[in-house]
mmCIF file of the N, C-alpha and C atoms, coordinates in Angstrom:
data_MODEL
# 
_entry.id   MODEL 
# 
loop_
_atom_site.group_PDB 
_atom_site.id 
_atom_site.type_symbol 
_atom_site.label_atom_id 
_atom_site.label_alt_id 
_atom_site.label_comp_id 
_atom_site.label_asym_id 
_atom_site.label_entity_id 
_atom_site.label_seq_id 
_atom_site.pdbx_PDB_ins_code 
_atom_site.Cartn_x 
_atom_site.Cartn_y 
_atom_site.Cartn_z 
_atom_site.occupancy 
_atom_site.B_iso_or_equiv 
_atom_site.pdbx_formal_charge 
_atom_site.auth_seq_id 
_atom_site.auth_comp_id 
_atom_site.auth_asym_id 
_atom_site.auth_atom_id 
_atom_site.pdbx_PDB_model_num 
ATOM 1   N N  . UNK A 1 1  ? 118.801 30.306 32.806 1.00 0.00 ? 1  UNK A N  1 
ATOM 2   C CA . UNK A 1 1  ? 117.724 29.432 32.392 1.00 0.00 ? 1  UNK A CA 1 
ATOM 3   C C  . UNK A 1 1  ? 116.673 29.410 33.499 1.00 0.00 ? 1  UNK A C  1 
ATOM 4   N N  . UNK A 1 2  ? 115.529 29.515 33.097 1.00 0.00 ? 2  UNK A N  1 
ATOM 5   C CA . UNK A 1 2  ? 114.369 29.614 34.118 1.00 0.00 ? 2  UNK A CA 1 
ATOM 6   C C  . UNK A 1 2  ? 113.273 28.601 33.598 1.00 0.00 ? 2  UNK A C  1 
ATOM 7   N N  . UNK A 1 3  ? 112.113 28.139 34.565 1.00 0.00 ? 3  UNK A N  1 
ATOM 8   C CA . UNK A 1 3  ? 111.168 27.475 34.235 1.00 0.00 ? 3  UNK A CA 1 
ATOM 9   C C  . UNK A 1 3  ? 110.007 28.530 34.033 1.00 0.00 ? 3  UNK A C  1 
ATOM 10  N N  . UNK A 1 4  ? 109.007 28.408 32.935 1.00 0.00 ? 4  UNK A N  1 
ATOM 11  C CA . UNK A 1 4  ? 108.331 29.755 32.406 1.00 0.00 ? 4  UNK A CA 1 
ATOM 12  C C  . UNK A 1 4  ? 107.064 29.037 32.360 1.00 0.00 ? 4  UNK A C  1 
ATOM 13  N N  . UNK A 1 5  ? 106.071 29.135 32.648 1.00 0.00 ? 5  UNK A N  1 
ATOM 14  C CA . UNK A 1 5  ? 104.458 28.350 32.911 1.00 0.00 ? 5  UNK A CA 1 
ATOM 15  C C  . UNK A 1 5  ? 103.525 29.589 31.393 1.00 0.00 ? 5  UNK A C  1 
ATOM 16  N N  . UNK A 1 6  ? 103.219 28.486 30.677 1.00 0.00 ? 6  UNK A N  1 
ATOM 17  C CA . UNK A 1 6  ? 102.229 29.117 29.840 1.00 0.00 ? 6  UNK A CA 1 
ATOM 18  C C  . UNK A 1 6  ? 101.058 29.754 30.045 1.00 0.00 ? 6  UNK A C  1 
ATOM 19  N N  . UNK A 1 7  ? 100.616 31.095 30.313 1.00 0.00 ? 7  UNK A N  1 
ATOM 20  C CA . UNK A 1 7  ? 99.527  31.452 31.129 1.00 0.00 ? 7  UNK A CA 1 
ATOM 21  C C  . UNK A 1 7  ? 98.647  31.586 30.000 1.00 0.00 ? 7  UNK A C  1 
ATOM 22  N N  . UNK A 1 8  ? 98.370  30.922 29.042 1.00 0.00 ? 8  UNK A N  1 
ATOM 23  C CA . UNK A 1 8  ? 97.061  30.541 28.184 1.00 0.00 ? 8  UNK A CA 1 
ATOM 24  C C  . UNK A 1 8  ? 97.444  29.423 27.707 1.00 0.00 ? 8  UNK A C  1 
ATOM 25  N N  . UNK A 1 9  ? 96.479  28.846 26.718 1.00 0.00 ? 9  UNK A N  1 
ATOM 26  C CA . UNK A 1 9  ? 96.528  27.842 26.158 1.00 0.00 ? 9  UNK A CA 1 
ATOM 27  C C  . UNK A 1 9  ? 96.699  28.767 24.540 1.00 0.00 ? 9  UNK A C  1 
ATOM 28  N N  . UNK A 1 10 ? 97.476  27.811 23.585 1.00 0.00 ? 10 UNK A N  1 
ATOM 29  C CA . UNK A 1 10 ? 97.859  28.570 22.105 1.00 0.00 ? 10 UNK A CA 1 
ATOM 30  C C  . UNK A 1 10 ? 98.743  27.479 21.492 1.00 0.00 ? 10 UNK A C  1 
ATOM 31  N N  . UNK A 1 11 ? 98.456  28.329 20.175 1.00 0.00 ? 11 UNK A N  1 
ATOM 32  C CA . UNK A 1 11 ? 99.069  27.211 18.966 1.00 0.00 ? 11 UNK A CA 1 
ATOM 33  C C  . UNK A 1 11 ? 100.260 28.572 17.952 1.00 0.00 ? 11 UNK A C  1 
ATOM 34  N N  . UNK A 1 12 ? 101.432 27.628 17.685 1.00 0.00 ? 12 UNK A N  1 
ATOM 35  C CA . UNK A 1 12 ? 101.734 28.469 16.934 1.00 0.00 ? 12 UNK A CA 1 
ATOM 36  C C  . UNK A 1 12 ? 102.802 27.833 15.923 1.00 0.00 ? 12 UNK A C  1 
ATOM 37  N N  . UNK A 1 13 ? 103.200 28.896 15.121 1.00 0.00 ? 13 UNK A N  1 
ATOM 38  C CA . UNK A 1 13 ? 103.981 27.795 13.872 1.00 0.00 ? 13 UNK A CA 1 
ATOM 39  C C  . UNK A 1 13 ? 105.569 27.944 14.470 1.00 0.00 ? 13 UNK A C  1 
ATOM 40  N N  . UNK A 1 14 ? 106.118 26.992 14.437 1.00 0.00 ? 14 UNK A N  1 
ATOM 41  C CA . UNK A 1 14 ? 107.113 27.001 14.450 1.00 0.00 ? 14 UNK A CA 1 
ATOM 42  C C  . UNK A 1 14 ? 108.770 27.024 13.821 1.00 0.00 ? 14 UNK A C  1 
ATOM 43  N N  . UNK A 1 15 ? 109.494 28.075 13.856 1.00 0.00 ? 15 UNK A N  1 
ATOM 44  C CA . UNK A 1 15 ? 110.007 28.029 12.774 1.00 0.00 ? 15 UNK A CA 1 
ATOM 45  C C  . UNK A 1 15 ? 111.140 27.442 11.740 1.00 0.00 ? 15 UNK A C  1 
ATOM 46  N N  . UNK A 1 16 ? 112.031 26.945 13.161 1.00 0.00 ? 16 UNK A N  1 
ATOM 47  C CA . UNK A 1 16 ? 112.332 26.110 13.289 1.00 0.00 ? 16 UNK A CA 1 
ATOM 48  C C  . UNK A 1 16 ? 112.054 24.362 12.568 1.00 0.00 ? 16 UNK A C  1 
ATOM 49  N N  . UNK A 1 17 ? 111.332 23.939 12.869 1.00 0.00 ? 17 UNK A N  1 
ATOM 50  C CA . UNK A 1 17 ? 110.787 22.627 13.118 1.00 0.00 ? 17 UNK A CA 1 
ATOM 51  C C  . UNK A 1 17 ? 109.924 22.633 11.906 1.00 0.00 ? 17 UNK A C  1 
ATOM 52  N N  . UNK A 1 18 ? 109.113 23.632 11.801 1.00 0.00 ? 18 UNK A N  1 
ATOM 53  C CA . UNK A 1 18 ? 108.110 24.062 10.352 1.00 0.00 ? 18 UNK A CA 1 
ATOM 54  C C  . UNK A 1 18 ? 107.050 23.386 10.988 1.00 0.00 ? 18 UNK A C  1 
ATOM 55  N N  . UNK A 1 19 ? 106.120 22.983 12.004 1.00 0.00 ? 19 UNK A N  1 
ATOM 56  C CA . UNK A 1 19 ? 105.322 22.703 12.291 1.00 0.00 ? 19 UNK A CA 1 
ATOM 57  C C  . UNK A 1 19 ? 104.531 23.404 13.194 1.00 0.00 ? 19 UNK A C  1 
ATOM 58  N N  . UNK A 1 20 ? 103.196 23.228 13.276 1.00 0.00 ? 20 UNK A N  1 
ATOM 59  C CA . UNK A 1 20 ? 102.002 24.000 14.357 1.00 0.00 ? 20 UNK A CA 1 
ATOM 60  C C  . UNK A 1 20 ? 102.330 23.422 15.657 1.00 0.00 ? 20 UNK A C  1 
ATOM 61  N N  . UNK A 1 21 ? 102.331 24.113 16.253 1.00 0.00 ? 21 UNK A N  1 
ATOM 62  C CA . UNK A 1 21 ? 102.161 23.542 17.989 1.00 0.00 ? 21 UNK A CA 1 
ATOM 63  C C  . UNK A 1 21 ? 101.584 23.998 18.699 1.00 0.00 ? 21 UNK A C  1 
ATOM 64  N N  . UNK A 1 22 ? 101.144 23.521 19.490 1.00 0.00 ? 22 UNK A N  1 
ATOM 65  C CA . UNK A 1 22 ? 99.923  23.692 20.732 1.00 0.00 ? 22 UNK A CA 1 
ATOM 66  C C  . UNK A 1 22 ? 100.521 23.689 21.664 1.00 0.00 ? 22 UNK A C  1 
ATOM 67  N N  . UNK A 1 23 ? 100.169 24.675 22.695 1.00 0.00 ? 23 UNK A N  1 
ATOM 68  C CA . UNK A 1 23 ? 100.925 25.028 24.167 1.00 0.00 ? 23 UNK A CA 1 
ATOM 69  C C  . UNK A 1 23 ? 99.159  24.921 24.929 1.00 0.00 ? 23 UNK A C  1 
ATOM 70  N N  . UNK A 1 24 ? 99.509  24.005 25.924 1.00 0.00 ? 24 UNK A N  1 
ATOM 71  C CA . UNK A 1 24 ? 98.871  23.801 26.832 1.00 0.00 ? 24 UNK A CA 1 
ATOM 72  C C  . UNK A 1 24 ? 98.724  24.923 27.956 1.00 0.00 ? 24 UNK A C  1 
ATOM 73  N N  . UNK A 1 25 ? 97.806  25.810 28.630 1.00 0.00 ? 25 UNK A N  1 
ATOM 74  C CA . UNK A 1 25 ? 97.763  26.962 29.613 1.00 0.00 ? 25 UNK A CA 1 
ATOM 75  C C  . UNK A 1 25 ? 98.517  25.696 30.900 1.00 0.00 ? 25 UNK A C  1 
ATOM 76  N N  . UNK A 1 26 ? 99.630  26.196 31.443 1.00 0.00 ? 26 UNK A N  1 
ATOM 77  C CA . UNK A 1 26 ? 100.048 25.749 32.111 1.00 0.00 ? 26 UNK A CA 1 
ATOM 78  C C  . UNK A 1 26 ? 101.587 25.312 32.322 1.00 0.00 ? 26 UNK A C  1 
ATOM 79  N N  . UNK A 1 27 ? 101.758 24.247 30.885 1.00 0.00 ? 27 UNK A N  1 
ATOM 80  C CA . UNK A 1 27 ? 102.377 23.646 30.191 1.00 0.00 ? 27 UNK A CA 1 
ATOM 81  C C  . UNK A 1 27 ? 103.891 24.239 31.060 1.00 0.00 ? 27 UNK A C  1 
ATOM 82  N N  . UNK A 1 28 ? 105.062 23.744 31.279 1.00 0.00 ? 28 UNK A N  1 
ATOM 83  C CA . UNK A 1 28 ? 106.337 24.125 31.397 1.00 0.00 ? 28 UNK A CA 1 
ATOM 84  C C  . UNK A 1 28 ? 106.956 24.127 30.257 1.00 0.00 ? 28 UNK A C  1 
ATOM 85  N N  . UNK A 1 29 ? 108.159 25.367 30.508 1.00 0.00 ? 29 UNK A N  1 
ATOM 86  C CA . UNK A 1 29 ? 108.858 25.646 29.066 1.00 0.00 ? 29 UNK A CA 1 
ATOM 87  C C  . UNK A 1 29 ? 110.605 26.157 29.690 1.00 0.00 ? 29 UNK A C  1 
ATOM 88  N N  . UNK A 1 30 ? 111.425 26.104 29.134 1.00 0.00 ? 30 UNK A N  1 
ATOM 89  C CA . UNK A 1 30 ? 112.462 26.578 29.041 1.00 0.00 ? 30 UNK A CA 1 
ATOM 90  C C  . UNK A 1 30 ? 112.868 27.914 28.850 1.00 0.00 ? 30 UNK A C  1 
ATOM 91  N N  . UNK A 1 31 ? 113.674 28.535 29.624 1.00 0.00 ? 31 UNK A N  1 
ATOM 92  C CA . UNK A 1 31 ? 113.510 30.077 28.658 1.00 0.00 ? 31 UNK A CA 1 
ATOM 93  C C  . UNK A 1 31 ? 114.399 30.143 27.748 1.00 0.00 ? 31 UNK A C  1 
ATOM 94  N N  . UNK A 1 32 ? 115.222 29.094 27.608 1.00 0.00 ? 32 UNK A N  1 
ATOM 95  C CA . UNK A 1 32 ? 116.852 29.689 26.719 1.00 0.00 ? 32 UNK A CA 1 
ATOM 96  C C  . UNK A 1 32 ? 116.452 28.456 25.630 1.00 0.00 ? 32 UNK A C  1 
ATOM 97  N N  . UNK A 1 33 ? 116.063 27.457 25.752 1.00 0.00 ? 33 UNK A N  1 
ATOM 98  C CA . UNK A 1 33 ? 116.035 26.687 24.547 1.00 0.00 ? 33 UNK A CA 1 
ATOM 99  C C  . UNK A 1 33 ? 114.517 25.919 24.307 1.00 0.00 ? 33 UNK A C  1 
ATOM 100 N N  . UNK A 1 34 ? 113.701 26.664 24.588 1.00 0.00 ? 34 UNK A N  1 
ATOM 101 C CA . UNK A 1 34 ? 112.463 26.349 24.102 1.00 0.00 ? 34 UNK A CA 1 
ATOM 102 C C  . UNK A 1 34 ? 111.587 27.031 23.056 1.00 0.00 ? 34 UNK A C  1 
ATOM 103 N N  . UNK A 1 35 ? 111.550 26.612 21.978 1.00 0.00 ? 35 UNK A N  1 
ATOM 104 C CA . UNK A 1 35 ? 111.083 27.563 20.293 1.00 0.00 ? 35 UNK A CA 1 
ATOM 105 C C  . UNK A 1 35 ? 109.665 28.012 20.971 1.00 0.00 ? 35 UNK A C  1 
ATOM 106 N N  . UNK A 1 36 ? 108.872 27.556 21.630 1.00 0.00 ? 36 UNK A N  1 
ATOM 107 C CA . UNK A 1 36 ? 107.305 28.418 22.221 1.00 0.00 ? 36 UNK A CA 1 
ATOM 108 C C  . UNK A 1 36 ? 107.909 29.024 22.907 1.00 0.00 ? 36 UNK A C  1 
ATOM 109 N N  . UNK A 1 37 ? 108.687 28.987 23.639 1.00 0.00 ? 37 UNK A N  1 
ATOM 110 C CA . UNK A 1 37 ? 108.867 30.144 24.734 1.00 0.00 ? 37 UNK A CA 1 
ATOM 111 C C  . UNK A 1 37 ? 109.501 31.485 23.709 1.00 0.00 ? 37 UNK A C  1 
ATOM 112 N N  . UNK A 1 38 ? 110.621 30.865 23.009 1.00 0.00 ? 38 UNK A N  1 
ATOM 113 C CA . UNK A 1 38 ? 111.328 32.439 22.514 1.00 0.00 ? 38 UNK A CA 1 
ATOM 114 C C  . UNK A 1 38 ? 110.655 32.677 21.263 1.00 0.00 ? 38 UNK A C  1 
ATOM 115 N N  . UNK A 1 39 ? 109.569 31.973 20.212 1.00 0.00 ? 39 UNK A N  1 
ATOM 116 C CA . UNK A 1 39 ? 108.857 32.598 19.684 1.00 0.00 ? 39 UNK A CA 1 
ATOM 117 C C  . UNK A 1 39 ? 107.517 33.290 19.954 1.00 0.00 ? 39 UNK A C  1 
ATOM 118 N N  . UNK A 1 40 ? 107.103 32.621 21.479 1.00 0.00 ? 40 UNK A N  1 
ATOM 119 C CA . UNK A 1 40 ? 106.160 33.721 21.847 1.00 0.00 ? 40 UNK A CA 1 
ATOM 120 C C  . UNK A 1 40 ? 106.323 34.230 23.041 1.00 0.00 ? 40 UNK A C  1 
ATOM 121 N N  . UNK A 1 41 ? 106.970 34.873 23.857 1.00 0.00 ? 41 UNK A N  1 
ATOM 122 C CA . UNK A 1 41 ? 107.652 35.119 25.052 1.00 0.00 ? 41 UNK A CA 1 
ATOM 123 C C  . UNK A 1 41 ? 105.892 36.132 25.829 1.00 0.00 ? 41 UNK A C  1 
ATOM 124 N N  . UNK A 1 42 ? 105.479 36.077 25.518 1.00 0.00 ? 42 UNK A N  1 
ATOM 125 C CA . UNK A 1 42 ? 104.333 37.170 26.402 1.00 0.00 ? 42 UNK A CA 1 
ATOM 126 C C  . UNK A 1 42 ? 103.106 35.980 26.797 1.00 0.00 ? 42 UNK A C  1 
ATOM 127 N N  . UNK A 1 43 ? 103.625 34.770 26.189 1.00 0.00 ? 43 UNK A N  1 
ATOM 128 C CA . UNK A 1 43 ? 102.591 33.680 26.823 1.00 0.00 ? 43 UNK A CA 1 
ATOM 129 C C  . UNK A 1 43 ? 102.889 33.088 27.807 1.00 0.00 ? 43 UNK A C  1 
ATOM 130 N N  . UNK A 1 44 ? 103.982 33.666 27.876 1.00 0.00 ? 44 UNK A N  1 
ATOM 131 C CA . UNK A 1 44 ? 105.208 32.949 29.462 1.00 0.00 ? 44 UNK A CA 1 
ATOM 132 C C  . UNK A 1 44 ? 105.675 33.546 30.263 1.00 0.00 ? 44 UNK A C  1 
ATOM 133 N N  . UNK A 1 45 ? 104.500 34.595 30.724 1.00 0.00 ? 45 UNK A N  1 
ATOM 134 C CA . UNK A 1 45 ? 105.355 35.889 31.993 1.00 0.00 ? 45 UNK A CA 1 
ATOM 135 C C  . UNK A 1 45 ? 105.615 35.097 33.249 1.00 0.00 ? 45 UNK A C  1 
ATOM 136 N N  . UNK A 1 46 ? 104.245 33.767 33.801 1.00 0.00 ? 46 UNK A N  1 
ATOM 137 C CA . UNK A 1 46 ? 104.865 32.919 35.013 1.00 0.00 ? 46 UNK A CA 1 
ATOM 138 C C  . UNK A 1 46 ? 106.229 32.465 34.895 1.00 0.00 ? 46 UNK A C  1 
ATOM 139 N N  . UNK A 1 47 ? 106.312 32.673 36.054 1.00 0.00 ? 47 UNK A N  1 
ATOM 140 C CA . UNK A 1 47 ? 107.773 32.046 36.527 1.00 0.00 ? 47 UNK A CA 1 
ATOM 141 C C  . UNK A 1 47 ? 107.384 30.914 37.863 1.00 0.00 ? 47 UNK A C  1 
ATOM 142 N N  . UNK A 1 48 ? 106.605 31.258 37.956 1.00 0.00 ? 48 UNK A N  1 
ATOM 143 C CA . UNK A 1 48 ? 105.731 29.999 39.041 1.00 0.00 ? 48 UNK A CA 1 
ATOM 144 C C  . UNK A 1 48 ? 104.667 29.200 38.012 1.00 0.00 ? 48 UNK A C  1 
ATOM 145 N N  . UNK A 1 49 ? 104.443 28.015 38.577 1.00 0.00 ? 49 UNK A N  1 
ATOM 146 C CA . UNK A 1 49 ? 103.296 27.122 38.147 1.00 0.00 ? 49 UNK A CA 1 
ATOM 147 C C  . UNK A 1 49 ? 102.236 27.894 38.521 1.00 0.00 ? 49 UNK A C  1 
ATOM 148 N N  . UNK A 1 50 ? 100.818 27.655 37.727 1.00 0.00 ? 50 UNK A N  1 
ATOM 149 C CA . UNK A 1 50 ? 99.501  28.033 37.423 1.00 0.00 ? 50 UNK A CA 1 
ATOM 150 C C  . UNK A 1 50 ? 98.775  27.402 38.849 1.00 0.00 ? 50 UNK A C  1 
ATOM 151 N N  . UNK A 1 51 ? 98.000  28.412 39.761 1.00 0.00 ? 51 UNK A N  1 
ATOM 152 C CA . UNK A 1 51 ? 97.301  27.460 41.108 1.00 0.00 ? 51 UNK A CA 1 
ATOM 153 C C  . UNK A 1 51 ? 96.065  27.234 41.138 1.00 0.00 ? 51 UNK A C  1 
ATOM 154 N N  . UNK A 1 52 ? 95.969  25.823 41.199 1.00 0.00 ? 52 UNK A N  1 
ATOM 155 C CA . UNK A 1 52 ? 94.114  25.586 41.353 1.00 0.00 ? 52 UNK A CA 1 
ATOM 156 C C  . UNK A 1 52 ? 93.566  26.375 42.188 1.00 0.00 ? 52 UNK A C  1 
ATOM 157 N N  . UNK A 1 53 ? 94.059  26.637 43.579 1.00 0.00 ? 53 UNK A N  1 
ATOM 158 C CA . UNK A 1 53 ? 93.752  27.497 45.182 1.00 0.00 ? 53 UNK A CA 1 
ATOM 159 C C  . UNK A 1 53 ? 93.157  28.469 44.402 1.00 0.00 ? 53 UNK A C  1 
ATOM 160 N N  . UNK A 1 54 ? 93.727  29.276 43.260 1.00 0.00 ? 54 UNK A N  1 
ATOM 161 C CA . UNK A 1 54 ? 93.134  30.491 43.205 1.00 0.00 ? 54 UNK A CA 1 
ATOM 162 C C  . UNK A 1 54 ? 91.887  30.711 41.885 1.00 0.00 ? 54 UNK A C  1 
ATOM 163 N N  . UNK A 1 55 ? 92.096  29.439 40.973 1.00 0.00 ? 55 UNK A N  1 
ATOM 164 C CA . UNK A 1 55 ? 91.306  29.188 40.153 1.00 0.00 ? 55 UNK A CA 1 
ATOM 165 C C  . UNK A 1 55 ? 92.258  29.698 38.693 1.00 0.00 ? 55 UNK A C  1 
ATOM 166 N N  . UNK A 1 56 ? 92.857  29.882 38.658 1.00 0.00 ? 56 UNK A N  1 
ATOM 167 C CA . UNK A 1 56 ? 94.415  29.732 37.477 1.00 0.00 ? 56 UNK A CA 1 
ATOM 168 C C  . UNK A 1 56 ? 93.742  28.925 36.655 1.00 0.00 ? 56 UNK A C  1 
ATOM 169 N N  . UNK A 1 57 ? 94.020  27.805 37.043 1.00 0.00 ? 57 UNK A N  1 
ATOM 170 C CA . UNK A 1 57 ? 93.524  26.230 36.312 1.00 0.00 ? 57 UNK A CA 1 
ATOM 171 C C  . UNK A 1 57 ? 92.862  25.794 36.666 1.00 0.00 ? 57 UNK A C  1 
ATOM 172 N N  . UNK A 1 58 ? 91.892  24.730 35.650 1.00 0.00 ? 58 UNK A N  1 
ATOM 173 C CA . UNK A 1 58 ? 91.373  23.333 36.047 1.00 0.00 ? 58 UNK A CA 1 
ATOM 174 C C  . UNK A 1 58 ? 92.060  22.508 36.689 1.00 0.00 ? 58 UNK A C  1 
ATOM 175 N N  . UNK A 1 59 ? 91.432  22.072 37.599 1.00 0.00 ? 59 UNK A N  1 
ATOM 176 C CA . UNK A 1 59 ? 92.197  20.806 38.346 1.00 0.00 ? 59 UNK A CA 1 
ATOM 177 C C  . UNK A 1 59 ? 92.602  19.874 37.786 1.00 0.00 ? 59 UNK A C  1 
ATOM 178 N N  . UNK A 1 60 ? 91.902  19.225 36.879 1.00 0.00 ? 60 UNK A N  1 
ATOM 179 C CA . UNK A 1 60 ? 92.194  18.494 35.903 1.00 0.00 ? 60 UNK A CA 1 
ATOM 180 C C  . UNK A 1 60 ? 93.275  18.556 35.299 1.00 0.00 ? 60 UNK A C  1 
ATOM 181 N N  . UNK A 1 61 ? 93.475  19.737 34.128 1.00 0.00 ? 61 UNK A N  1 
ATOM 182 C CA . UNK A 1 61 ? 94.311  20.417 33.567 1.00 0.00 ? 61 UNK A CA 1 
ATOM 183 C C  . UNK A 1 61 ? 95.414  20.143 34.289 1.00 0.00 ? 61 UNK A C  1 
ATOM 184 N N  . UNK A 1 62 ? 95.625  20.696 35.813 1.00 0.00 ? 62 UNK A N  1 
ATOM 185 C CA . UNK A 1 62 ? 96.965  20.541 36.837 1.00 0.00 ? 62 UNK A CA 1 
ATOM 186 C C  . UNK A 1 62 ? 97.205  19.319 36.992 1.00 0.00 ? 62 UNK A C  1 
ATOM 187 N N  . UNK A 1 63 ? 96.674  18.398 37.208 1.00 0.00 ? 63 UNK A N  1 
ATOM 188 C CA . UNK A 1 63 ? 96.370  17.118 37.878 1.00 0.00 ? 63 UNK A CA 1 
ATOM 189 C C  . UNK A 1 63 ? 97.828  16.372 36.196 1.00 0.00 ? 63 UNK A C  1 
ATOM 190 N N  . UNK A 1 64 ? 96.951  16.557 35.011 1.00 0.00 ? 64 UNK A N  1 
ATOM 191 C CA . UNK A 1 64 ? 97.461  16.515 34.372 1.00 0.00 ? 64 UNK A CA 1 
ATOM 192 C C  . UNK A 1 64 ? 98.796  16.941 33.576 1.00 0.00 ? 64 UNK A C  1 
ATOM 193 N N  . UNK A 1 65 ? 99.222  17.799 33.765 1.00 0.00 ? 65 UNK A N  1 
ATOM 194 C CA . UNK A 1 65 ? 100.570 18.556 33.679 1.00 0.00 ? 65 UNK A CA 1 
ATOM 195 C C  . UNK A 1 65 ? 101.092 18.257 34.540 1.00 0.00 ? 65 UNK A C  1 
ATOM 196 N N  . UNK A 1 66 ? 101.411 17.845 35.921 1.00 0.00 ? 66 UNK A N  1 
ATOM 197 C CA . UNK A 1 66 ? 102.290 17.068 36.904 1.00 0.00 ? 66 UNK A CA 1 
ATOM 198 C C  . UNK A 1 66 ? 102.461 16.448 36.182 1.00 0.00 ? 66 UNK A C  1 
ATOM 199 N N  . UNK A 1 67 ? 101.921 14.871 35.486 1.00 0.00 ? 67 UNK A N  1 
ATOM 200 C CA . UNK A 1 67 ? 102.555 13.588 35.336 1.00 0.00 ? 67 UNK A CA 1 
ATOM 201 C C  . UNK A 1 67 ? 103.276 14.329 33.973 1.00 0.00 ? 67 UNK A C  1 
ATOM 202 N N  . UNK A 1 68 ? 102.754 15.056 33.142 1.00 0.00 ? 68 UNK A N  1 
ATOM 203 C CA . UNK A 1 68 ? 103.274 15.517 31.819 1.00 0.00 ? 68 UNK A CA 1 
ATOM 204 C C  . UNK A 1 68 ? 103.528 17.105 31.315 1.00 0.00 ? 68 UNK A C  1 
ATOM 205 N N  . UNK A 1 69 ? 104.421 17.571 32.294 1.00 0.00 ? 69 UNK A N  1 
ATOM 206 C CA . UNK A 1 69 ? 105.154 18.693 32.326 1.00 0.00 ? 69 UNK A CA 1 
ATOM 207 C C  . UNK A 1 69 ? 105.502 19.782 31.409 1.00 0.00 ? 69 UNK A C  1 
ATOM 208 N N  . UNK A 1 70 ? 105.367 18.993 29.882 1.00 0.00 ? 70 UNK A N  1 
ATOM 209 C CA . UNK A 1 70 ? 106.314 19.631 28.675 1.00 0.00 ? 70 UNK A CA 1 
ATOM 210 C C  . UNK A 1 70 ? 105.128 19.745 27.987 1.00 0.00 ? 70 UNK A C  1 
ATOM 211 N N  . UNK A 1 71 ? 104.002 19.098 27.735 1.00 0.00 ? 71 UNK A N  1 
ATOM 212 C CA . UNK A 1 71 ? 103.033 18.862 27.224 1.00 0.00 ? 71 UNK A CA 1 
ATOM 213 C C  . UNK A 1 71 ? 102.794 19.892 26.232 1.00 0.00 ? 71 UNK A C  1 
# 
């Protein structure tokens, strides 16, 4: 099990659940039991968090995903 960082922002159906979902660019995910991660696995090549230092993300965006991780 690994922590997998969404390197875009995206929506997708889920198949599971039968609903749309929105993945936040950033967002943390699961690799073994998260339906965005194993239905879209090429939106989740990080294995590190997204860095403001290099311009990855909005600060904001980061600032925001700390307090809400799963988002």
């Amino acid at each position: 099990m690994a922590a997998r960082f969404a390197l875009v922002s995206f929506c997708f159906h889920n198949s599971v659940s039968g609903f749309e979902e929105t993945i936040q660019q950033g967002a943390q995910r699961d690799s073994v039991t998260s339906q965005a991660f194993l239905q879209s696995p090429a939106s989740f090549w990080s294995t590190t968090a997204l860095s403001v230092a290099t311009g990855q993300i909005d600060p904001k965006l980061a600032a925001y995903l700390v307090a809400y991780p799963n988002t």
